[in-house]
N, C-alpha and C positions, 0 to 999 in steps of 0.2 A: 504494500500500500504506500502510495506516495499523496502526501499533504504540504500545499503552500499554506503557510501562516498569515491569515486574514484577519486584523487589526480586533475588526467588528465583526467576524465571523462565528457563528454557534458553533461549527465543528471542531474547525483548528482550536480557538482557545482551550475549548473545556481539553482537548489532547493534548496538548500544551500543560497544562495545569492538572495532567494527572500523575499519580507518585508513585516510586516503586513497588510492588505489591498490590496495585489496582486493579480491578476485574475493569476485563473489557468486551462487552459482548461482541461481535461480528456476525455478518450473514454471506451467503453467495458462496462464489461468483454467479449469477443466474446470467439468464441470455444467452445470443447462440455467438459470441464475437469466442472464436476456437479455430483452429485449424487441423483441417481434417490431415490424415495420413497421405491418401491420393495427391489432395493440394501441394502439402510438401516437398514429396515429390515431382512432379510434373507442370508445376506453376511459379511466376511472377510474383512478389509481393510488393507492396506501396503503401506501406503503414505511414500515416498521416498523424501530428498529435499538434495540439499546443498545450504549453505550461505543462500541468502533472497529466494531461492524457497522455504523456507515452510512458507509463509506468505498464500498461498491457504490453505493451513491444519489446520493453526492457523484456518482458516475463516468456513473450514469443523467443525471442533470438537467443536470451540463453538456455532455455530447453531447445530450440532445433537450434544447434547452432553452423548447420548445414542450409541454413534458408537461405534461398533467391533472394535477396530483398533489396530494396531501398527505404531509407528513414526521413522523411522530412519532418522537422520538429520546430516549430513556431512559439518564437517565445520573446517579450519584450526586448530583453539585455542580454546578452551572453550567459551572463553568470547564473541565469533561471534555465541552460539547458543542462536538466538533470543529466550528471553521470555521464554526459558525452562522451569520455576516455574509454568505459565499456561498449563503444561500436566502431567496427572496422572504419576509419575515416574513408575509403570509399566509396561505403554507403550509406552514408554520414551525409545530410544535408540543414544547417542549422541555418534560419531564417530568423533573423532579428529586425524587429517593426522601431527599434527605436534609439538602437546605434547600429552602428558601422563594425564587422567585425570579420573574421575570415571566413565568413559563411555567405551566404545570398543578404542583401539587406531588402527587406519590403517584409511581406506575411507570406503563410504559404499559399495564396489564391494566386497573389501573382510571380510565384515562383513556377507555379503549376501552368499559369500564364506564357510564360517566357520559355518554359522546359517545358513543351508537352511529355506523356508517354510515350515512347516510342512503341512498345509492343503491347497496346490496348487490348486486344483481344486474349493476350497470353497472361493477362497482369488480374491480380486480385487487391481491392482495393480497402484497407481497412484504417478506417477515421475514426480521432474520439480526441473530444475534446469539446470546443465549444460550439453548442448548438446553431447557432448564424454561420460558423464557419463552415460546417459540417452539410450544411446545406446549397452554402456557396463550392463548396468543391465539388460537390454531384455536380450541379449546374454545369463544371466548367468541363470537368472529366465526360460527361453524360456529349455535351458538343465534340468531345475528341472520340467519341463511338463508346466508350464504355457503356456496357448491358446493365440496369437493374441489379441483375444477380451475382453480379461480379463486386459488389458494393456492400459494406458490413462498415456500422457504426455503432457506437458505446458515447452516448453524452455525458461527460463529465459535467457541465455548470452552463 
């Protein structure tokens, strides 16, 4: 589980402010955002995140750590892209909306923008993050041929 600390936030504080020896209940994972066996083998990936939605991708790539993949991961400042040193800088695409750094500068809609897919039809598309974004990358992927089914998201916030 990955949490940003939100000032004013119900979640992050009270987890914040919990002490050694605290019960903590959890639930899930529910939903179908998974990767089959089949997929693994024989397909593309294109996990898409901002802020702590790529904490699912973290959890993808080090159980397969044979995946196809590429990471695009959007996030204000550098220093908000969780754990970056844990993925191959090849497939490593870090987009900052609000400095300048040795990644893409803008978000990831117009990284997505300027880089299409190349192989759309062989690529599986998996988003999570935040809801407007999430809906803006279908839009953009959905123009470059991607199918419906090829698309699997998890909203974070």
């Amino acid at each position: 589980i990955l949490v940003k600390e939100v000032e004013e936030g119900n979640i992050s504080v009270k987890l914040k402010n919990l002490q050694p020896g605290d019960t903590l209940e959890m639930e899930g994972p529910f939903g179908q955002f998974t990767i089959g066996p089949e997929e693994r083998k024989n397909k593309q990936f294109l996990f898409i995140a901002t802020g702590t939605g790529i904490a699912p991708f973290h959890s993808f790539i080090q159980s397969y750590p044979d995946l196809n993949y590429t990471l695009l991961h959007g996030v204000s400042y550098l220093k908000e892209a969780y754990d970056n040193t844990a993925y191959n800088k090849k497939q490593l695409r870090v987009c900052t909306s609000k400095e300048k750094c040795f990644g893409f500068k803008g978000r990831v809609t117009d990284y997505l923008k300027v880089h299409p897919v190349k192989d759309i039809k062989n690529t599986l598309v998996y988003v999570c993050g935040n809801g407007n974004m999430i809906y803006d990358v279908y839009d953009i992927l959905k123009k470059q041929g991607m199918q419906s089914d090829q698309f699997f998201t998890e909203v974070y916030f």
